[in-house]
DRENVOTI-484340 format. One record per atom (N, C-alpha, C, O): atom name; x, y, z. Coordinates in steps of 0.02 Angstrom, whole numbers, m for minus. Layout:
(atom CA (X Y Z))
...
# end
This chain:
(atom N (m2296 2747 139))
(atom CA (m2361 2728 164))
(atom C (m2382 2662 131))
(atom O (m2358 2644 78))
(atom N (m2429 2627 166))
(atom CA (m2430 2565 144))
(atom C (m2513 2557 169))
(atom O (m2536 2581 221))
(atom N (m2546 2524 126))
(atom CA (m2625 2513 118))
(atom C (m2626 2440 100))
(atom O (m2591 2413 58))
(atom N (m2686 2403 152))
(atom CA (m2707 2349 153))
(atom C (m2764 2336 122))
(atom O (m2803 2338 169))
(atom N (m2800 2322 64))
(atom CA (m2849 2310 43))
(atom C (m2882 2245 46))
(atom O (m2848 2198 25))
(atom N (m2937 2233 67))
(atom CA (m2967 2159 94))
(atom C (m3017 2159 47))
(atom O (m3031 2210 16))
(atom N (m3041 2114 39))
(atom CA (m3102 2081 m24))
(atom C (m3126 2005 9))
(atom O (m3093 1967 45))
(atom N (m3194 1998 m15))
(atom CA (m3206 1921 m12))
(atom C (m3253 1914 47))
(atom O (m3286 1863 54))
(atom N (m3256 1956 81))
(atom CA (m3310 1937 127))
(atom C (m3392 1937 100))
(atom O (m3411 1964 48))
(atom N (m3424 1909 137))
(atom CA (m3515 1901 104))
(atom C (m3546 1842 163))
(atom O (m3518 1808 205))
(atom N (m3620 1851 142))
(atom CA (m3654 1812 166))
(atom C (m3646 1757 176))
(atom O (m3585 1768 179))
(atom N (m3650 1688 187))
(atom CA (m3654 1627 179))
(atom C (m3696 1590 224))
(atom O (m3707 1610 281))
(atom N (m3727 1524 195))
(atom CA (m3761 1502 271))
(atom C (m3701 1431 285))
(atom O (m3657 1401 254))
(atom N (m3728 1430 339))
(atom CA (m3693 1372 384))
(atom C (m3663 1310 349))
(atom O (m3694 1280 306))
(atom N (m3602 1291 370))
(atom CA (m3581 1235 297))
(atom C (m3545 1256 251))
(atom O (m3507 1223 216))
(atom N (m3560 1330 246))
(atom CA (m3532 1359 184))
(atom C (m3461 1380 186))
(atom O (m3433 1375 240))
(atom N (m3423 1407 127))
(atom CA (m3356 1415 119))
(atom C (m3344 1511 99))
(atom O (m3375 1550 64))
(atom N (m3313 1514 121))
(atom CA (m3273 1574 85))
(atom C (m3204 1593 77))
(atom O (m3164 1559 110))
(atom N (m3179 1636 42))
(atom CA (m3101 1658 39))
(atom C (m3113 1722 35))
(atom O (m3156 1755 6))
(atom N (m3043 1743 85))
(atom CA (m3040 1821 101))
(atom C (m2981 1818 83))
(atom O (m2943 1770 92))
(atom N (m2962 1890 44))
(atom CA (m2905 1909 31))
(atom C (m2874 1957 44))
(atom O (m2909 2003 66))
(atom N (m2816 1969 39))
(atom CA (m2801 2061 77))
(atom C (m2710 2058 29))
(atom O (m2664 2017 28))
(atom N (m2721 2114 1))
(atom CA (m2679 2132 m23))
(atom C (m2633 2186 m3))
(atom O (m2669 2233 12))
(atom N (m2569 2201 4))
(atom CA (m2528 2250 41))
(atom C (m2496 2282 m38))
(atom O (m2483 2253 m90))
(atom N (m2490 2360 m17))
(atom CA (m2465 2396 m78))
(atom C (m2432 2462 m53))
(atom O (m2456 2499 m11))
(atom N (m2397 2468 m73))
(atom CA (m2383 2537 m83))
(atom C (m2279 2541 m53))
(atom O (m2247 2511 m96))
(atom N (m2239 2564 m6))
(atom CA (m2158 2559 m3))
(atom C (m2138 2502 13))
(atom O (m2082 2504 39))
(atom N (m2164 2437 7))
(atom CA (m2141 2392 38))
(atom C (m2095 2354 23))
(atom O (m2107 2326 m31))
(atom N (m2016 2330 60))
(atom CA (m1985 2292 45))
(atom C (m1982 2228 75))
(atom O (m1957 2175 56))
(atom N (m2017 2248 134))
(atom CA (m2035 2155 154))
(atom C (m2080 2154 203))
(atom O (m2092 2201 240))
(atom N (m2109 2092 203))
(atom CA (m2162 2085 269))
(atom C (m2162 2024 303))
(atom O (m2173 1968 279))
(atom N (m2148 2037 359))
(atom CA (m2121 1966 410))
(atom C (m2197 1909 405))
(atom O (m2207 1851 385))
(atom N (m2247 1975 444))
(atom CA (m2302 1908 444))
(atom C (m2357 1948 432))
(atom O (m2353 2009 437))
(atom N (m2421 1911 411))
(atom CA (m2474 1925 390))
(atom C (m2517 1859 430))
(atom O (m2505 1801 445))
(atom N (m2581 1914 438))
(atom CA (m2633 1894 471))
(atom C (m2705 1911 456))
(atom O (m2732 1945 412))
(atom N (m2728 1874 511))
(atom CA (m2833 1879 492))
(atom C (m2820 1853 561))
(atom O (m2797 1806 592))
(atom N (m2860 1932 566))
(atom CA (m2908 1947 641))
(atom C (m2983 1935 644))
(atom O (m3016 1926 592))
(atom N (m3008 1934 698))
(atom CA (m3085 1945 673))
(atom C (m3111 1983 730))
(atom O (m3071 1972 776))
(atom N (m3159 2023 749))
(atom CA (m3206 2039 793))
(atom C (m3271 2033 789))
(atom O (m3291 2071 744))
(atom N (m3324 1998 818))
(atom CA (m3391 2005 832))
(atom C (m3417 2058 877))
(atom O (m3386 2084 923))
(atom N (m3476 2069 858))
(atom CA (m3477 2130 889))
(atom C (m3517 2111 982))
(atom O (m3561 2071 999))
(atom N (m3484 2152 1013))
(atom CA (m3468 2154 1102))
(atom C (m3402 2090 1122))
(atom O (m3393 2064 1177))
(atom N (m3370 2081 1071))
(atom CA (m3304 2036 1081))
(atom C (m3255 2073 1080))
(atom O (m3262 2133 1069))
(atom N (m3208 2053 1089))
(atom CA (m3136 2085 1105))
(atom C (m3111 2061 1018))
(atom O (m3142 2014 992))
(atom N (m3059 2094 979))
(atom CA (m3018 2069 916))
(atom C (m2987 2023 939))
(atom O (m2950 2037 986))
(atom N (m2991 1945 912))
(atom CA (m2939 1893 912))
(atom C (m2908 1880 848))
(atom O (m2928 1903 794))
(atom N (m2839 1827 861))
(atom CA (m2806 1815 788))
(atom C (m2866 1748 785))
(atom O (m2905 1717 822))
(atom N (m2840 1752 710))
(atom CA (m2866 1710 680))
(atom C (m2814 1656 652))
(atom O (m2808 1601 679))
(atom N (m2778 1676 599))
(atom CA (m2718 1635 573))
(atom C (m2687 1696 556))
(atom O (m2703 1755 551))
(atom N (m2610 1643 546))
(atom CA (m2539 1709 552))
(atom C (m2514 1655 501))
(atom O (m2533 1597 497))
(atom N (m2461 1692 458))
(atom CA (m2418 1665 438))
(atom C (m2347 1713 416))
(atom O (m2332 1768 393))
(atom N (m2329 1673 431))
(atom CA (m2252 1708 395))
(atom C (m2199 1722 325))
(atom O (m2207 1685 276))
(atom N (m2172 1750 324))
(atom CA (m2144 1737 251))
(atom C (m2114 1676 223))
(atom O (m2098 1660 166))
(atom N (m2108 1636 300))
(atom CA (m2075 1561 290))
(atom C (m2119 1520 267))
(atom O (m2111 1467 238))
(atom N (m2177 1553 285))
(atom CA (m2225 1493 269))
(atom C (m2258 1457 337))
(atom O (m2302 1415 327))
(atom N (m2240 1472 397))
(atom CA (m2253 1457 471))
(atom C (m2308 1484 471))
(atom O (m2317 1540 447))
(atom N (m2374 1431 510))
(atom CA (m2430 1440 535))
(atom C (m2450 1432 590))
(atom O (m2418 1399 631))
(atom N (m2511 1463 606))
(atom CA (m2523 1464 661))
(atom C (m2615 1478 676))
(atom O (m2644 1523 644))
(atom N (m2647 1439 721))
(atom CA (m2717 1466 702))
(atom C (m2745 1447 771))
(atom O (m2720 1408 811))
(atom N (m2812 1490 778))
(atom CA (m2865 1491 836))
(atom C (m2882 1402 828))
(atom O (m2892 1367 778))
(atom N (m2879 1389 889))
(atom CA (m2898 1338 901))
(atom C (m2954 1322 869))
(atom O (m2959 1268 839))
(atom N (m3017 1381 872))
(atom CA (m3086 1370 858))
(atom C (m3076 1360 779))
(atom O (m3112 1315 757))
(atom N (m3051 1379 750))
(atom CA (m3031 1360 669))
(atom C (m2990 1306 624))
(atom O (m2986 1302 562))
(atom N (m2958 1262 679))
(atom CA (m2904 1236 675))
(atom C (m2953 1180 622))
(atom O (m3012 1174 639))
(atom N (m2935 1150 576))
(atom CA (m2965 1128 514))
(atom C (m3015 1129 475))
(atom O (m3034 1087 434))
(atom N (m3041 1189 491))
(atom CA (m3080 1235 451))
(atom C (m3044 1279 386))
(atom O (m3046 1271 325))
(atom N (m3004 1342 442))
(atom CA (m2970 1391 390))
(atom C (m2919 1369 357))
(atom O (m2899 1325 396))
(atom N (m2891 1369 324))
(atom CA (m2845 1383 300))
(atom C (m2802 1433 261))
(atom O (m2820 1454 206))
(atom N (m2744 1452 292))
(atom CA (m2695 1522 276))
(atom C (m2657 1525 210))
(atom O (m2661 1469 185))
(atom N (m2630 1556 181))
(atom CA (m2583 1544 145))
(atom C (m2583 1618 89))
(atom O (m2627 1656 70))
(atom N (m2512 1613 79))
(atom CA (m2485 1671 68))
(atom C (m2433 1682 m22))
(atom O (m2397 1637 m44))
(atom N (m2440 1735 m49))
(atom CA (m2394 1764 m91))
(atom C (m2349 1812 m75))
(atom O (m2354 1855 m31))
(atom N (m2310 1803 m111))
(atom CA (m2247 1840 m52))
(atom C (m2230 1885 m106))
(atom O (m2205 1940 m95))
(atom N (m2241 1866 m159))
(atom CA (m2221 1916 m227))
(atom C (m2265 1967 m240))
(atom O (m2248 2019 m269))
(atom N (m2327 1954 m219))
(atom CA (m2374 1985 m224))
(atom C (m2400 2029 m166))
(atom O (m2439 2077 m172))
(atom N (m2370 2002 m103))
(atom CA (m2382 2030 m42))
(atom C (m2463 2019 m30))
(atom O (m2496 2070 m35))
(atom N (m2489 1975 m18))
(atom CA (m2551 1934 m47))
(atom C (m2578 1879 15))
(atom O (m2548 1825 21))
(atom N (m2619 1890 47))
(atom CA (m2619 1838 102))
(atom C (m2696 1817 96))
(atom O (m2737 1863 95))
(atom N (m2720 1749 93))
(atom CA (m2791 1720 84))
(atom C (m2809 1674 156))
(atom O (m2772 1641 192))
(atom N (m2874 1686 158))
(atom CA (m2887 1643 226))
(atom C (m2964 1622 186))
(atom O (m3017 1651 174))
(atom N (m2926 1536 171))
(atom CA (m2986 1509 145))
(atom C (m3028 1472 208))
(atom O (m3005 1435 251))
(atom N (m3086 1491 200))
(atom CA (m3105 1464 256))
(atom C (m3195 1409 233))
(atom O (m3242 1425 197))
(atom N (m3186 1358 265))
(atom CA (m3245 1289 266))
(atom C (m3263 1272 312))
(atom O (m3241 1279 369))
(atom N (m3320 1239 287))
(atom CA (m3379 1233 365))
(atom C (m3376 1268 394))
(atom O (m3351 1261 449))
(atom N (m3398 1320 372))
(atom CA (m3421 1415 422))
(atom C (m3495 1385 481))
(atom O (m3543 1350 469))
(atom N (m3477 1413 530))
(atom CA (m3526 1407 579))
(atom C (m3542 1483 602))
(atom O (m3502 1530 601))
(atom N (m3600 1485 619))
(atom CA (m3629 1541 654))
(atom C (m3585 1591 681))
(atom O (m3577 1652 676))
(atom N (m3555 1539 713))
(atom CA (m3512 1586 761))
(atom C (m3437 1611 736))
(atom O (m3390 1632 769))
(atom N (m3440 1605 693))
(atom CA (m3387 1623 619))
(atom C (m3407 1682 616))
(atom O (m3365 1721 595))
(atom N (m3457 1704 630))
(atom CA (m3498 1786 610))
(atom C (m3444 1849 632))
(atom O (m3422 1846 689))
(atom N (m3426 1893 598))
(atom CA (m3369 1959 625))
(atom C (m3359 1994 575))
(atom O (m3387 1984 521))
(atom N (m3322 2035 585))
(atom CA (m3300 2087 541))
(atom C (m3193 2052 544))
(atom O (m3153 2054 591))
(atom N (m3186 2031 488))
(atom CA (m3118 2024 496))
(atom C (m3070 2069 459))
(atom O (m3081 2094 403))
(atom N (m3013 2078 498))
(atom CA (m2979 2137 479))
(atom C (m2887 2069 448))
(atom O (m2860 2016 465))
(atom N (m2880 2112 407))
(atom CA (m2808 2092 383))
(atom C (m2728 2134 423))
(atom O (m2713 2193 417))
(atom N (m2703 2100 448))
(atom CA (m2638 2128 475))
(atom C (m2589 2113 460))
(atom O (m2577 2054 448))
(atom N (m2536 2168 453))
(atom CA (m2467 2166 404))
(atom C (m2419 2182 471))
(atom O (m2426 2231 507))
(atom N (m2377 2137 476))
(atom CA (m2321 2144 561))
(atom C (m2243 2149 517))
(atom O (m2228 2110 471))
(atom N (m2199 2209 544))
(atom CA (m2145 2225 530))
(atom C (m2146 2227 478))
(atom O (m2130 2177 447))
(atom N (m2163 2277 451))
(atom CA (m2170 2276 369))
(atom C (m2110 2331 358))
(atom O (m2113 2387 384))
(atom N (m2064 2311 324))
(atom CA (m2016 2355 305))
(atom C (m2015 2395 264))
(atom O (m2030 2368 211))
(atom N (m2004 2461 258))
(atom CA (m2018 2534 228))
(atom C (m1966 2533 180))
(atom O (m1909 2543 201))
(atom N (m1974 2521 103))
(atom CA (m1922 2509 54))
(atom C (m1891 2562 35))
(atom O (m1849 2564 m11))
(atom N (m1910 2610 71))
(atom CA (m1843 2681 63))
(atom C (m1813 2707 136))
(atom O (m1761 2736 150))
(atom N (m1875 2683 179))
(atom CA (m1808 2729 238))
(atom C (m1768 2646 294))
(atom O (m1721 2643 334))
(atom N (m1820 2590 264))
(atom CA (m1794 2533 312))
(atom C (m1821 2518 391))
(atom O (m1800 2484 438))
(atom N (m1871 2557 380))
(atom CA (m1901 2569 467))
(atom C (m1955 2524 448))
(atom O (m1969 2513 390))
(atom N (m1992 2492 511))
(atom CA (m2042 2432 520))
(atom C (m2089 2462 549))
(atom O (m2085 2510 588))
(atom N (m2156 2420 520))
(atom CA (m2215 2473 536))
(atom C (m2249 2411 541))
(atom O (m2226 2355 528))
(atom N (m2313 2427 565))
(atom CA (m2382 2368 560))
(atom C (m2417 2414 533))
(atom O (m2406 2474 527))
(atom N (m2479 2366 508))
(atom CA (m2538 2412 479))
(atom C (m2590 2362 459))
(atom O (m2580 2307 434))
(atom N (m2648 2389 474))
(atom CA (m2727 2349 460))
(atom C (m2748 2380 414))
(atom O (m2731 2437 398))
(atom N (m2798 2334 381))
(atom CA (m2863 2327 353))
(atom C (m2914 2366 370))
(atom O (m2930 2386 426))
(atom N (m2936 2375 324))
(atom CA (m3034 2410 340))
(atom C (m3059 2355 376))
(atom O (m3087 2367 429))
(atom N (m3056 2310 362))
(atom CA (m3123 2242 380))
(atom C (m3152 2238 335))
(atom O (m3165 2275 288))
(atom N (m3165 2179 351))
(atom CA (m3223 2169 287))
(atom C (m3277 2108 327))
(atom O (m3249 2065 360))
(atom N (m3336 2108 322))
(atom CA (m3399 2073 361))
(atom C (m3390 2008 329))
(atom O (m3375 2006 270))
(atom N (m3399 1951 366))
(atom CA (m3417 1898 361))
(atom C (m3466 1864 398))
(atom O (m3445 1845 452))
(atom N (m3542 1847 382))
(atom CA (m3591 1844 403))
(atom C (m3629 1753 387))
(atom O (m3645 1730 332))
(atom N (m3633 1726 442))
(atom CA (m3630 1664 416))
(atom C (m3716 1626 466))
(atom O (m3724 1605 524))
(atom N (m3756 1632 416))
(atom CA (m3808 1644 443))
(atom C (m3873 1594 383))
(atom O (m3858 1597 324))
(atom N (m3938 1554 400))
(atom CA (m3980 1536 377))
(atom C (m4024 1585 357))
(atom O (m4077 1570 329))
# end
């Protein structure tokens, strides 16, 4: 079994910065890619940024030099620093772990996050 723990979300007003973090624990022998989702509420869940163990990125247009991704691989450790937060930054974002390999039986799993609120507001 494997648990995603997220931290770092909070208030901020407009302009402002934050970093979210999400940590993966528990059989893991590897994890292809890691992510940050987000949902607002009456929205559908979109990605946010992905990255890979290579180091390959990828991000919502609406974020594209704002967030920035980046990852520990030793740590199984993925941060989504994110600047110049706008309103519409507002969601609950969830952390996602893709093909995560099971370090005793070798089988691939995904698995989310609680969420954690990010509220970006005057």
């Amino acid at each position: 079994q494997v648990q995603l723990v997220e931290s770092g979300g909070g208030l901020v007003q407009p302009g402002g910065s934050l970093r979210l973090s999400c940590t993966a624990s528990g059989s893991i022998f590897s994890i292809y890619a890691m992510a940050w989702y987000r949902q607002a509420p009456e929205k559908q869940r979109e990605l946010v940024a992905v990255i890979t163990s290579g180091g390959s990125t990828n991000y919502a247009d609406s974020v594209k030099g704002r967030f920035t991704i980046s990852r520990d691989n030793a740590k199984n450790t993925v941060f989504l620093q994110m600047n110049s937060l706008k309103p519409e930054d507002t969601a609950v974002y969830y952390c996602n772990a893709h093909r995560v390999v099971d370090r005793d039986t070798g089988r691939r799993y995904e698995y989310w996050g609680q969420g954690t609120q990010v509220t970006v507001s005057s």
